[in-house]
PDB file of N, H, CA, C and O in Angstrom:
ATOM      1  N   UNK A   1      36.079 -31.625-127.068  1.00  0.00           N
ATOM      2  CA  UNK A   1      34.866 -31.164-126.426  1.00  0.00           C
ATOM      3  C   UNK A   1      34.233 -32.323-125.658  1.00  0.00           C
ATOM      4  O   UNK A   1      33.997 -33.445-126.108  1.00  0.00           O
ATOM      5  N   UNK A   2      33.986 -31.847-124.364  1.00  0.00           N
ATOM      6  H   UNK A   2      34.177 -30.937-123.998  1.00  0.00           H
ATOM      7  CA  UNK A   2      33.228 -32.795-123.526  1.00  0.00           C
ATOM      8  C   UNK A   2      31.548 -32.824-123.780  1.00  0.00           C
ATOM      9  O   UNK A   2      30.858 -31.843-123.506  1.00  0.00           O
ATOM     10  N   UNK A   3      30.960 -34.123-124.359  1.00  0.00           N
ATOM     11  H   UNK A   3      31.520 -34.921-124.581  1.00  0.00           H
ATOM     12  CA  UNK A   3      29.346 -34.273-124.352  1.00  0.00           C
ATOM     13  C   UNK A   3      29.021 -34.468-122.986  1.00  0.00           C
ATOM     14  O   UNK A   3      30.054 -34.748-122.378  1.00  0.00           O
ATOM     15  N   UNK A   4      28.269 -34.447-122.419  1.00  0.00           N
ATOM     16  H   UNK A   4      27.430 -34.219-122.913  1.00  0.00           H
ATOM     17  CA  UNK A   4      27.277 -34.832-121.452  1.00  0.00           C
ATOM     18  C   UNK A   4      26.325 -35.372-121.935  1.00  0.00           C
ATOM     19  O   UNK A   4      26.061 -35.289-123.135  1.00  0.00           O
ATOM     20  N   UNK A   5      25.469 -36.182-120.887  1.00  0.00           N
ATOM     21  H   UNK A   5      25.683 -36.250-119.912  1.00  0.00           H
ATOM     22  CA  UNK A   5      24.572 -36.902-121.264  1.00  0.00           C
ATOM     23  C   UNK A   5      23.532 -37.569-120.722  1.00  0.00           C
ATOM     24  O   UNK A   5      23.703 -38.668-120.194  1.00  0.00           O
ATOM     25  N   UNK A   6      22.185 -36.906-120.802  1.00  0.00           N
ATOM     26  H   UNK A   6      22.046 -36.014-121.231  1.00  0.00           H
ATOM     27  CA  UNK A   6      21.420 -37.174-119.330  1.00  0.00           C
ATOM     28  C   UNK A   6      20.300 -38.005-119.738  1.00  0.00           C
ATOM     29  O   UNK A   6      19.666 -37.659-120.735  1.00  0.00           O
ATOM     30  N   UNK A   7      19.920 -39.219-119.003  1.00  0.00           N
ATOM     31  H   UNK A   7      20.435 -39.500-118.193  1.00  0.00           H
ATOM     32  CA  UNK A   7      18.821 -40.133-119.298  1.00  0.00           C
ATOM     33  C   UNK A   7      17.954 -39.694-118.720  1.00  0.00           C
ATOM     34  O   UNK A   7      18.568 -38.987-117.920  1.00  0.00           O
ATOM     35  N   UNK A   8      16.577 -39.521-118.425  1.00  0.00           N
ATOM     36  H   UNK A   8      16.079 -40.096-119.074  1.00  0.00           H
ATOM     37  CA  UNK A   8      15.320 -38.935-117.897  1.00  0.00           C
ATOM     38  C   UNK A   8      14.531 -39.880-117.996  1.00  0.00           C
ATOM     39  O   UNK A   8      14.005 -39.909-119.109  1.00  0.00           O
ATOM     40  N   UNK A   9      14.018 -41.151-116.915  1.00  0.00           N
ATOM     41  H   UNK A   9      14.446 -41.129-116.011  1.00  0.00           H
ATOM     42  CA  UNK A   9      13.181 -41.751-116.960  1.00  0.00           C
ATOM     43  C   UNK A   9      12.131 -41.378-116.335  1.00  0.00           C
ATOM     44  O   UNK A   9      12.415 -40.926-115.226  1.00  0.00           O
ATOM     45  N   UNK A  10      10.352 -41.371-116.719  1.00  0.00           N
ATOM     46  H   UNK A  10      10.121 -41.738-117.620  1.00  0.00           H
ATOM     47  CA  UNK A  10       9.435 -40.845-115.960  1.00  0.00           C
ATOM     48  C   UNK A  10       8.100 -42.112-115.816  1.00  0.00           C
ATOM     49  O   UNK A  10       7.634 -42.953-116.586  1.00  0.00           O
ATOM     50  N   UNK A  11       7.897 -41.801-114.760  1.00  0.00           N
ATOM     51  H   UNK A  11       8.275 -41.118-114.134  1.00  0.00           H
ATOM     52  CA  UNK A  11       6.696 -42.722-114.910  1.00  0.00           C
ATOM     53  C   UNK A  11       5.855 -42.785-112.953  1.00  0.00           C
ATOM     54  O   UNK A  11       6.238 -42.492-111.821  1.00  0.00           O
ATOM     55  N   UNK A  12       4.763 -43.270-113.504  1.00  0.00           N
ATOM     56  H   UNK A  12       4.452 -43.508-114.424  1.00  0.00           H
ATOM     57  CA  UNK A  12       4.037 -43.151-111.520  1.00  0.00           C
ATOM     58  C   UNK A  12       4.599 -43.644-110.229  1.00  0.00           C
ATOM     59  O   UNK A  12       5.578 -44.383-110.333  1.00  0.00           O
ATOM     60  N   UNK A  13       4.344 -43.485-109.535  1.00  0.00           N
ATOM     61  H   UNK A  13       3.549 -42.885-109.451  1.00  0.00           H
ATOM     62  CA  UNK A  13       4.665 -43.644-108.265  1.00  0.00           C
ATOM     63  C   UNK A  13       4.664 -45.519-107.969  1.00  0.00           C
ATOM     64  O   UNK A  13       3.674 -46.241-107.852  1.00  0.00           O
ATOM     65  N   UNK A  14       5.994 -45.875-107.917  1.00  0.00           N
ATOM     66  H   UNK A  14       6.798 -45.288-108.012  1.00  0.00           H
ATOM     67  CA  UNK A  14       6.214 -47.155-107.648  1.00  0.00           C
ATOM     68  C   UNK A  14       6.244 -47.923-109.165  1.00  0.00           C
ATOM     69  O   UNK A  14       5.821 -49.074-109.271  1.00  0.00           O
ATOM     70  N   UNK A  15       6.619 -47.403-109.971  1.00  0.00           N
ATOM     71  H   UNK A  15       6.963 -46.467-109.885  1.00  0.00           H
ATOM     72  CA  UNK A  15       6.499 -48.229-111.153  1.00  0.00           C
ATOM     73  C   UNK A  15       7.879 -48.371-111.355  1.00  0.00           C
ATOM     74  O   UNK A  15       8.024 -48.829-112.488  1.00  0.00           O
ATOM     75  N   UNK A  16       9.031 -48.192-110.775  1.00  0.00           N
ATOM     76  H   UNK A  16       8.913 -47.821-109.855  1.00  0.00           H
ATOM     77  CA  UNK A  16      10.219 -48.652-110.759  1.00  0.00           C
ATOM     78  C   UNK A  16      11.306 -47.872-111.280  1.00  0.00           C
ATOM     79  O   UNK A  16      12.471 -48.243-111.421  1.00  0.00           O
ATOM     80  N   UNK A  17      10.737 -46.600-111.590  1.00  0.00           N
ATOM     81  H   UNK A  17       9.790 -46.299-111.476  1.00  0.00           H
ATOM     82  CA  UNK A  17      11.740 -45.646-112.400  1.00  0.00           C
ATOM     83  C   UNK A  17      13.156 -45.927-111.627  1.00  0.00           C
ATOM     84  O   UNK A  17      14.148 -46.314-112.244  1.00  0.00           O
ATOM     85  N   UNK A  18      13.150 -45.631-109.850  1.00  0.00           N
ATOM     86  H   UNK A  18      12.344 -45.316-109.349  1.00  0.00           H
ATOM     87  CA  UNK A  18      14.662 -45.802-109.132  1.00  0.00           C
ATOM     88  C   UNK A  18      15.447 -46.966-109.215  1.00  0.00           C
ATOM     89  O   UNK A  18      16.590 -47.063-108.767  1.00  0.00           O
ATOM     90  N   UNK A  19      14.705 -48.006-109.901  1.00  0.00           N
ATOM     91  H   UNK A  19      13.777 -47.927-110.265  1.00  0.00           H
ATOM     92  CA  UNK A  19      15.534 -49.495-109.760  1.00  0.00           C
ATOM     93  C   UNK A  19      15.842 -49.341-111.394  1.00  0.00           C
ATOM     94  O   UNK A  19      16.844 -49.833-111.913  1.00  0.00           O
ATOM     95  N   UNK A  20      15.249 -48.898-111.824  1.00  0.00           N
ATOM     96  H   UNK A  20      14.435 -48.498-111.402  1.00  0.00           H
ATOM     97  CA  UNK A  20      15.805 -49.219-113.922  1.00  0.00           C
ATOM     98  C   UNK A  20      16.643 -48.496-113.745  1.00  0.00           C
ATOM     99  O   UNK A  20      17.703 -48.988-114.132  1.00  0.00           O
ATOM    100  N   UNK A  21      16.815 -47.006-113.126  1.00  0.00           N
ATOM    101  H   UNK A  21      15.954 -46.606-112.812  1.00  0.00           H
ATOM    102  CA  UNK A  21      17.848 -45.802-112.755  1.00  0.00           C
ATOM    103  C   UNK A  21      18.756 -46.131-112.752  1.00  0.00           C
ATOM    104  O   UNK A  21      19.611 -45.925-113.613  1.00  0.00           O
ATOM    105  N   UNK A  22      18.903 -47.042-111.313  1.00  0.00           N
ATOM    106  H   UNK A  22      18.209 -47.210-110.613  1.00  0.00           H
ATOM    107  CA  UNK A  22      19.927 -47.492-110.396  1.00  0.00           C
ATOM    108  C   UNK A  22      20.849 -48.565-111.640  1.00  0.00           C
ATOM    109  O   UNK A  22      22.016 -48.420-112.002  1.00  0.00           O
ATOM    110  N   UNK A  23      20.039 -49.426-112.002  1.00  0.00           N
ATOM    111  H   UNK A  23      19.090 -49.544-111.707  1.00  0.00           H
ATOM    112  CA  UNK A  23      20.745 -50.988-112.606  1.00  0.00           C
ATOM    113  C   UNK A  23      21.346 -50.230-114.124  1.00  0.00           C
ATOM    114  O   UNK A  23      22.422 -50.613-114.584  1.00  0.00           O
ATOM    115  N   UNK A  24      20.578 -49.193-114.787  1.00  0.00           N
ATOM    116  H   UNK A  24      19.705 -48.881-114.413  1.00  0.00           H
ATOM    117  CA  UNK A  24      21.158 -48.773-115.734  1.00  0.00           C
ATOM    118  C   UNK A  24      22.503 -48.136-115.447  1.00  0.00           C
ATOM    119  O   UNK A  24      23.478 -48.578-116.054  1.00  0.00           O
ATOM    120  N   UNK A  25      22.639 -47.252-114.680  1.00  0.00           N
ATOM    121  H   UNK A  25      21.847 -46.893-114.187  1.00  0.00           H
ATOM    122  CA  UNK A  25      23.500 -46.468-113.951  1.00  0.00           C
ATOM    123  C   UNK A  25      24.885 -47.431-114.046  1.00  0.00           C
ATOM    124  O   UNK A  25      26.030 -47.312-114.483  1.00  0.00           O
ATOM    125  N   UNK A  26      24.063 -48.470-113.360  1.00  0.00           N
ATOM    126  H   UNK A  26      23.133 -48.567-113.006  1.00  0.00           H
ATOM    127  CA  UNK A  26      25.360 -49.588-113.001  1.00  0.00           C
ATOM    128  C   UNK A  26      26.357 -49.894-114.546  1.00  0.00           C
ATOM    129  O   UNK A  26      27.525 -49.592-114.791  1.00  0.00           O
ATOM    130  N   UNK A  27      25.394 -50.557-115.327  1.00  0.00           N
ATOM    131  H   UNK A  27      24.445 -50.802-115.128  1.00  0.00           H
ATOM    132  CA  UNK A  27      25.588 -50.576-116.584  1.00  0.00           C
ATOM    133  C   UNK A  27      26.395 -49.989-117.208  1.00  0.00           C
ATOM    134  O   UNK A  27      27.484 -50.331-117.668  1.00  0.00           O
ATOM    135  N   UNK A  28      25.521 -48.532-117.237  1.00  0.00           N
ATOM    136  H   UNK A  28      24.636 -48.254-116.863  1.00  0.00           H
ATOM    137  CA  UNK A  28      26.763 -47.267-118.095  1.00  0.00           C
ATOM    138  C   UNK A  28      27.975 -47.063-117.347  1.00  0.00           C
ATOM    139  O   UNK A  28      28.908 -46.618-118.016  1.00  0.00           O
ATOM    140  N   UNK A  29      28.236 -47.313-115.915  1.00  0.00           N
ATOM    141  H   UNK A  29      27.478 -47.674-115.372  1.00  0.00           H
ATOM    142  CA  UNK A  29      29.598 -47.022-115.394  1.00  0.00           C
ATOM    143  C   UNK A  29      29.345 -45.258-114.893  1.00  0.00           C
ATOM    144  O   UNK A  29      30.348 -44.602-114.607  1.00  0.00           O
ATOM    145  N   UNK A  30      27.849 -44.554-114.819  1.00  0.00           N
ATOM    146  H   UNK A  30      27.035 -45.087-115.051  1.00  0.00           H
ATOM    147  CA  UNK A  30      27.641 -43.101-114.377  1.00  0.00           C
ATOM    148  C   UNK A  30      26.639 -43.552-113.227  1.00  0.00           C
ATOM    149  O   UNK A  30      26.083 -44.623-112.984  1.00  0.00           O
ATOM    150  N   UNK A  31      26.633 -42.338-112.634  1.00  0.00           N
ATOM    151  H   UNK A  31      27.085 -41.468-112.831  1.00  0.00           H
ATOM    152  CA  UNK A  31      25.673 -42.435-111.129  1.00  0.00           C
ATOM    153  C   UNK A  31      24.781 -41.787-111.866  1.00  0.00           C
ATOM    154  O   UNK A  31      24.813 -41.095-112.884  1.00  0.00           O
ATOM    155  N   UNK A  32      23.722 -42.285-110.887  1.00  0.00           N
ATOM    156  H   UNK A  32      23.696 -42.847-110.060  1.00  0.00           H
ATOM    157  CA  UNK A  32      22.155 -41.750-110.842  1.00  0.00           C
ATOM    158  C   UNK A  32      21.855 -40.830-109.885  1.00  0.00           C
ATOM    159  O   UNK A  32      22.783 -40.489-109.152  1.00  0.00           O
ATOM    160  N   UNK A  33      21.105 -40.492-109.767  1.00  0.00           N
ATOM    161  H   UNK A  33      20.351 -40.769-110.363  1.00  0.00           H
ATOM    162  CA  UNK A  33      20.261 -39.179-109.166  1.00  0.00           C
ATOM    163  C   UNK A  33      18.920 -39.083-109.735  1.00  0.00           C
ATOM    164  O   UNK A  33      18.529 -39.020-110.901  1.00  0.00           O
ATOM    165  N   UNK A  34      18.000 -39.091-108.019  1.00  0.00           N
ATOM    166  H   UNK A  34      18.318 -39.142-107.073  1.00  0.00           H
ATOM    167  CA  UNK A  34      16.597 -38.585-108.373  1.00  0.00           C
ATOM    168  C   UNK A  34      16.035 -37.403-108.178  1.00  0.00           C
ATOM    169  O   UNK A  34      16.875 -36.530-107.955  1.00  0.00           O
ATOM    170  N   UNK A  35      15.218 -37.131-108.177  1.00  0.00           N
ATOM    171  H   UNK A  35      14.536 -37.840-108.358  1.00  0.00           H
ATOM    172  CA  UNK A  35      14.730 -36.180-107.974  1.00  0.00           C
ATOM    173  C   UNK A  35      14.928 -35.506-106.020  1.00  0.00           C
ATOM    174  O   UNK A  35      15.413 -34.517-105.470  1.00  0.00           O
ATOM    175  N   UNK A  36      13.953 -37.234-105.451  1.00  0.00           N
ATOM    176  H   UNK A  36      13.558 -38.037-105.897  1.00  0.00           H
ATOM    177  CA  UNK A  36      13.450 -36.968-104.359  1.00  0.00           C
ATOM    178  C   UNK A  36      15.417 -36.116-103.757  1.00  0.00           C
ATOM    179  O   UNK A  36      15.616 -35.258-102.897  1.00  0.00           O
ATOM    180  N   UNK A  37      16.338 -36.767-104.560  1.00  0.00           N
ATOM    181  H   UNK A  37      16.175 -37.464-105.258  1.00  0.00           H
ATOM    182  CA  UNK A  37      17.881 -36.533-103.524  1.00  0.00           C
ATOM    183  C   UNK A  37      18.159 -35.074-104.246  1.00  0.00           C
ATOM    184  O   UNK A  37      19.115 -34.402-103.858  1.00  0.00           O
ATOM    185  N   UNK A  38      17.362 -34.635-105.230  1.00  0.00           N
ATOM    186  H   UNK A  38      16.586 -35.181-105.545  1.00  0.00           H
ATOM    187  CA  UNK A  38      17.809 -33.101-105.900  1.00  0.00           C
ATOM    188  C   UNK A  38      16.509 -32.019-105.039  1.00  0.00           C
ATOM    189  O   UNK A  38      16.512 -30.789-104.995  1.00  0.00           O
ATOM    190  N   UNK A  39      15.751 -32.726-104.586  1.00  0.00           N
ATOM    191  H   UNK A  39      15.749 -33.725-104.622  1.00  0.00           H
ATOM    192  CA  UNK A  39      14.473 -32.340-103.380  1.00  0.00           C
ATOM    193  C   UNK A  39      15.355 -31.826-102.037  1.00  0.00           C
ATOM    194  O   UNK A  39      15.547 -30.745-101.480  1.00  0.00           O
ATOM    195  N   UNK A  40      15.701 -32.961-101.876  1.00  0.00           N
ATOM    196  H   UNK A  40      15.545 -33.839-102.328  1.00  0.00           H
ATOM    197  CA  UNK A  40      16.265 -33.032-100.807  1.00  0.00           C
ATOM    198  C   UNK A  40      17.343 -31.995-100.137  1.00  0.00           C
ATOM    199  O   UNK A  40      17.379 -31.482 -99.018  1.00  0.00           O
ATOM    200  N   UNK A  41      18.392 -31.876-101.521  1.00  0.00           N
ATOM    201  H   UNK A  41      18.363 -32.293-102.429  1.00  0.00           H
ATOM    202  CA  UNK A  41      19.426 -31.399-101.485  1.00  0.00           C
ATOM    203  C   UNK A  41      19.140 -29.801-101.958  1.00  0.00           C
ATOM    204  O   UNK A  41      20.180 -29.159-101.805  1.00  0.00           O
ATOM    205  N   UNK A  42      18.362 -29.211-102.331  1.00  0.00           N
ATOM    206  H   UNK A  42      17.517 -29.732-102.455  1.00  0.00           H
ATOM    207  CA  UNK A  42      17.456 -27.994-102.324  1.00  0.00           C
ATOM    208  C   UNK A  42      16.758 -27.419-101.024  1.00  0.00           C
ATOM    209  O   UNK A  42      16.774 -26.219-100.747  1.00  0.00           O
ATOM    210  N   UNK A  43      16.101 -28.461-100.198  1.00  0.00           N
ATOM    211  H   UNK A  43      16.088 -29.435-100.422  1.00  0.00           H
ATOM    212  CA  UNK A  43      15.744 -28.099 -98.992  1.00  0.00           C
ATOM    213  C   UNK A  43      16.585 -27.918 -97.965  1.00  0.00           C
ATOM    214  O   UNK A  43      16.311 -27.237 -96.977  1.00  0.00           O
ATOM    215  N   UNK A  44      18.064 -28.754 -98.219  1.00  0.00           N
ATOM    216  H   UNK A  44      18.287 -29.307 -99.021  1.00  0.00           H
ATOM    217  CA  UNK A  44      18.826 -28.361 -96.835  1.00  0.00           C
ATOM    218  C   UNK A  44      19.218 -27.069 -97.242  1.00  0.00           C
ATOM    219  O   UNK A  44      19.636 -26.358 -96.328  1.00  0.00           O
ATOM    220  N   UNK A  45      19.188 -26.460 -98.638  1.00  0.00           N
ATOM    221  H   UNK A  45      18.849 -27.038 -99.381  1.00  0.00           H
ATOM    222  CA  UNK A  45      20.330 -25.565 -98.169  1.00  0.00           C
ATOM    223  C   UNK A  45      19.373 -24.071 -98.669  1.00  0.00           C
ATOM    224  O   UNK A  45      19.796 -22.958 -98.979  1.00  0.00           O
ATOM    225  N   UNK A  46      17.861 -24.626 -98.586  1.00  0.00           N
ATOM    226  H   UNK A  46      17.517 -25.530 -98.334  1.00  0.00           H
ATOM    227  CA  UNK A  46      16.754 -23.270 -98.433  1.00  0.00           C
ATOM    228  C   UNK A  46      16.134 -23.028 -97.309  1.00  0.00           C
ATOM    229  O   UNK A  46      16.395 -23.646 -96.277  1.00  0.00           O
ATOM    230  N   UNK A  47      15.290 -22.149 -97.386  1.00  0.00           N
ATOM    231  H   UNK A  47      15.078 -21.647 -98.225  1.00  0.00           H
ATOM    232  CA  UNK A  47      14.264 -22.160 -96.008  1.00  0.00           C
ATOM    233  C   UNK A  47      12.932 -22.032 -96.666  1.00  0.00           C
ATOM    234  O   UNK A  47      12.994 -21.628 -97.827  1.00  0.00           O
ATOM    235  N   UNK A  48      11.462 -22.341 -96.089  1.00  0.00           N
ATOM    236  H   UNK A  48      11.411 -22.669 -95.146  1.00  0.00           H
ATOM    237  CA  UNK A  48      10.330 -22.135 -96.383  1.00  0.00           C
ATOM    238  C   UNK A  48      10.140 -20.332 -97.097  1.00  0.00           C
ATOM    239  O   UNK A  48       9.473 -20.016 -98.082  1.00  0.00           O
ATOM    240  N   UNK A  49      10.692 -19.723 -96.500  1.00  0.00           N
ATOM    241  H   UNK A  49      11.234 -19.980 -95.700  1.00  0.00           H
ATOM    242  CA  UNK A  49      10.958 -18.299 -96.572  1.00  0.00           C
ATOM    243  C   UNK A  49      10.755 -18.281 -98.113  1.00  0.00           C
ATOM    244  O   UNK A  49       9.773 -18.148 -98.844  1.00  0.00           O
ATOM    245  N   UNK A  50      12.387 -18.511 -98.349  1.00  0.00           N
ATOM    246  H   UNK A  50      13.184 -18.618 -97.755  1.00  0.00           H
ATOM    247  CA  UNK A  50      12.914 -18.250 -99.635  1.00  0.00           C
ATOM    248  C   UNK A  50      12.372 -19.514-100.957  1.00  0.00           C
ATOM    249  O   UNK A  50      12.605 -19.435-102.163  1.00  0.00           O
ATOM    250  N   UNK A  51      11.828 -20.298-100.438  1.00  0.00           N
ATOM    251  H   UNK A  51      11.639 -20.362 -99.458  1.00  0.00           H
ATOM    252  CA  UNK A  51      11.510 -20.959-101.627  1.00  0.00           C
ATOM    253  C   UNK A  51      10.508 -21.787-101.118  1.00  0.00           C
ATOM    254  O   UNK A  51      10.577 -23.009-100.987  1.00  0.00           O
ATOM    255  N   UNK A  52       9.308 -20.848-100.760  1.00  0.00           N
ATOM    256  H   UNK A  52       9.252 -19.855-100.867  1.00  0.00           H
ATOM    257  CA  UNK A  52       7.675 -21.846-100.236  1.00  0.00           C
ATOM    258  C   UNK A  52       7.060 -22.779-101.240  1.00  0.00           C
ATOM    259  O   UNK A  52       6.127 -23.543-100.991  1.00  0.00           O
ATOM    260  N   UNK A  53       7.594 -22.664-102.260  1.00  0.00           N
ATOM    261  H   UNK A  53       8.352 -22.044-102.462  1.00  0.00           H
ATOM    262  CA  UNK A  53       6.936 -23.632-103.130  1.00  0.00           C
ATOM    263  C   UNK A  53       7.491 -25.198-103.210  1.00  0.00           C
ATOM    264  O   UNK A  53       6.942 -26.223-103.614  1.00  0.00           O
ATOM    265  N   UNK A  54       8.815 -24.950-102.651  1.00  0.00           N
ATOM    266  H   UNK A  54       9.261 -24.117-102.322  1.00  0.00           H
ATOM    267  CA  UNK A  54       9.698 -26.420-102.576  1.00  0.00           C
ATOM    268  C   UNK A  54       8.868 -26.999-101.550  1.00  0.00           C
ATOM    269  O   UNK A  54       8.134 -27.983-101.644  1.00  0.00           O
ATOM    270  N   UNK A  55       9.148 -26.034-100.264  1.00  0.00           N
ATOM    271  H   UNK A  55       9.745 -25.235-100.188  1.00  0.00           H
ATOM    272  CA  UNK A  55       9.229 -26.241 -99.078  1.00  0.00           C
ATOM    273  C   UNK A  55       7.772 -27.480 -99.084  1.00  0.00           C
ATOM    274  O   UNK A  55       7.738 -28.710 -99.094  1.00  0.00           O
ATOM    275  N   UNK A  56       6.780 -26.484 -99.075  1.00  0.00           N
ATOM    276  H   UNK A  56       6.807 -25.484 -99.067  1.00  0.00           H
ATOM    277  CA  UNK A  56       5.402 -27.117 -99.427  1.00  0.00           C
ATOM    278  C   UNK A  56       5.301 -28.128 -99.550  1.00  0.00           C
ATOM    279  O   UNK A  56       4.709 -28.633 -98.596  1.00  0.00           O
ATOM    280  N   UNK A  57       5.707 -29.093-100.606  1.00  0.00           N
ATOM    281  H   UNK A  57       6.188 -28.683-101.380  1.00  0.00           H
ATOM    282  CA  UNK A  57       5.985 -30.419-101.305  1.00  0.00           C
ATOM    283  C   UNK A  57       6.204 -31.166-100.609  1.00  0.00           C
ATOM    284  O   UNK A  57       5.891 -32.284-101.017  1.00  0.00           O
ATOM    285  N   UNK A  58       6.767 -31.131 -99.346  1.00  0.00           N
ATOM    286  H   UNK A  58       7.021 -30.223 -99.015  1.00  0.00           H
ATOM    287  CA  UNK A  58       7.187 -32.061 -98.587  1.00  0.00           C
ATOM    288  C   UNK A  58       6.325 -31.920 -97.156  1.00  0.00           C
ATOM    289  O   UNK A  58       6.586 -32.498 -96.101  1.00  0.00           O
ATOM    290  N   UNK A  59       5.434 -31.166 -97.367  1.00  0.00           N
ATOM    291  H   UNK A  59       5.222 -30.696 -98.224  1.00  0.00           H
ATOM    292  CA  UNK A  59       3.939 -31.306 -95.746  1.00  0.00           C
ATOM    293  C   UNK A  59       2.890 -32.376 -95.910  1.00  0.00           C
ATOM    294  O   UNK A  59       2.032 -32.565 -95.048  1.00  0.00           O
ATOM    295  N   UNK A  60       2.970 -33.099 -97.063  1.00  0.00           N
ATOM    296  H   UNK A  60       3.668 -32.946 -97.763  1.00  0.00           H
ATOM    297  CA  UNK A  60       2.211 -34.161 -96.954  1.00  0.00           C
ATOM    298  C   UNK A  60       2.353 -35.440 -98.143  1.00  0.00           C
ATOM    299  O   UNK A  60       3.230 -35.156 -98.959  1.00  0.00           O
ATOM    300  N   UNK A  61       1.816 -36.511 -98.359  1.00  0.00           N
ATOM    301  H   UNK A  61       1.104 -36.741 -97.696  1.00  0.00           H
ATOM    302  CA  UNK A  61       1.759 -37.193 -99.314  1.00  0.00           C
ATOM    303  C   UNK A  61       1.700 -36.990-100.755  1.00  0.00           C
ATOM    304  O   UNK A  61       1.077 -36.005-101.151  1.00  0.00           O
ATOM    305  N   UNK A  62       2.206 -37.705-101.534  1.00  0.00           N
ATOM    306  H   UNK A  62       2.712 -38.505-101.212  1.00  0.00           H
ATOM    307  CA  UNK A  62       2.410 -37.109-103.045  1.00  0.00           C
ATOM    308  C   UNK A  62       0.773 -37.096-103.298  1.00  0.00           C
ATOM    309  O   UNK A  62       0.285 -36.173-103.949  1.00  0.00           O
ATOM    310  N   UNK A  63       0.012 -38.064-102.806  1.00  0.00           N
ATOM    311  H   UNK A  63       0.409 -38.815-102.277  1.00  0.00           H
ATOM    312  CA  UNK A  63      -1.126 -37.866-103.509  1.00  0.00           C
ATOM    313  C   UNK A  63      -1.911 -36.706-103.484  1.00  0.00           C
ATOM    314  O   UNK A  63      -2.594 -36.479-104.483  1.00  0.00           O
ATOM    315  N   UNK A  64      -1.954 -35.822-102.414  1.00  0.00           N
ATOM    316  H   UNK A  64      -1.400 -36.006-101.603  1.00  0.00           H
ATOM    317  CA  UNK A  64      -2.599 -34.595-102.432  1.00  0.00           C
ATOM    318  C   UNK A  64      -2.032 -33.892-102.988  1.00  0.00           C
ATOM    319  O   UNK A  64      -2.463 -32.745-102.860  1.00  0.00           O
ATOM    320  N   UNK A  65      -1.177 -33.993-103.624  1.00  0.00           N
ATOM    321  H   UNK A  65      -0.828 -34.924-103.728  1.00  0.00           H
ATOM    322  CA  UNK A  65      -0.505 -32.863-105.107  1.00  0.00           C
ATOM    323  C   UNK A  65      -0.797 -33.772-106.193  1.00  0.00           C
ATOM    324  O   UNK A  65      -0.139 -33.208-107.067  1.00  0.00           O
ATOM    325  N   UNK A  66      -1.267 -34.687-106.716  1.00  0.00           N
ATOM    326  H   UNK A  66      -1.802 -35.145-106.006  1.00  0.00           H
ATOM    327  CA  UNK A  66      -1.641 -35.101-108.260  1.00  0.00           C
ATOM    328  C   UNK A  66      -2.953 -35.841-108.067  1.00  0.00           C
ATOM    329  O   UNK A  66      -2.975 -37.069-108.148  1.00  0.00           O
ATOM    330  N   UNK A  67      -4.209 -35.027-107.775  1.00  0.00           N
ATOM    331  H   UNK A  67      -4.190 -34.029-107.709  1.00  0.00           H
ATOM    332  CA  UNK A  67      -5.603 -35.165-108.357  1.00  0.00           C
ATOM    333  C   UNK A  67      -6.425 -34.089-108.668  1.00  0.00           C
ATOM    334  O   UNK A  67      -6.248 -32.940-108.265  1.00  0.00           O
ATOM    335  N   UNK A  68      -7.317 -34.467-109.382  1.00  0.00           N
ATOM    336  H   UNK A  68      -7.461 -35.400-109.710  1.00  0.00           H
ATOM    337  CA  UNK A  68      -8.207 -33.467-110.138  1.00  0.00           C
ATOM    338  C   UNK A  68      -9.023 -32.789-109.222  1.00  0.00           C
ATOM    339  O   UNK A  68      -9.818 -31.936-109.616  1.00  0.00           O
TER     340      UNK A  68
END
């Protein structure tokens, strides 16, 4: 039986989650993947149409989606 095995690092904007990602990645001998490239890779192959809530996410700065 094959395990899989997924690391999930979280933390704010610029606090380095993509570089610990990246260098761990290196480490274990597995690739990384973020979000922004699972963003990304969701939007080429949707339209605003079919999934306005992705779409959205990407009309302006992160900060106008995380304040009170």
């Amino acid at each position: 039986m094959i395990s899989n095995k997924v690391i999930l690092i979280g933390g704010a904007p610029g606090a380095g989650k993509t570089t610990l990602g990246s260098a761990l990645a290196v480490k274990l001998g597995v690739n990384s993947l973020t979000i922004d490239d699972l963003v990304t890779a969701v939007i080429a192959v949707t339209t605003p149409e079919t999934h306005p809530g992705i779409h959205a996410l990407r009309k302006g700065p992160h900060t106008e989606y995380f304040t009170n």
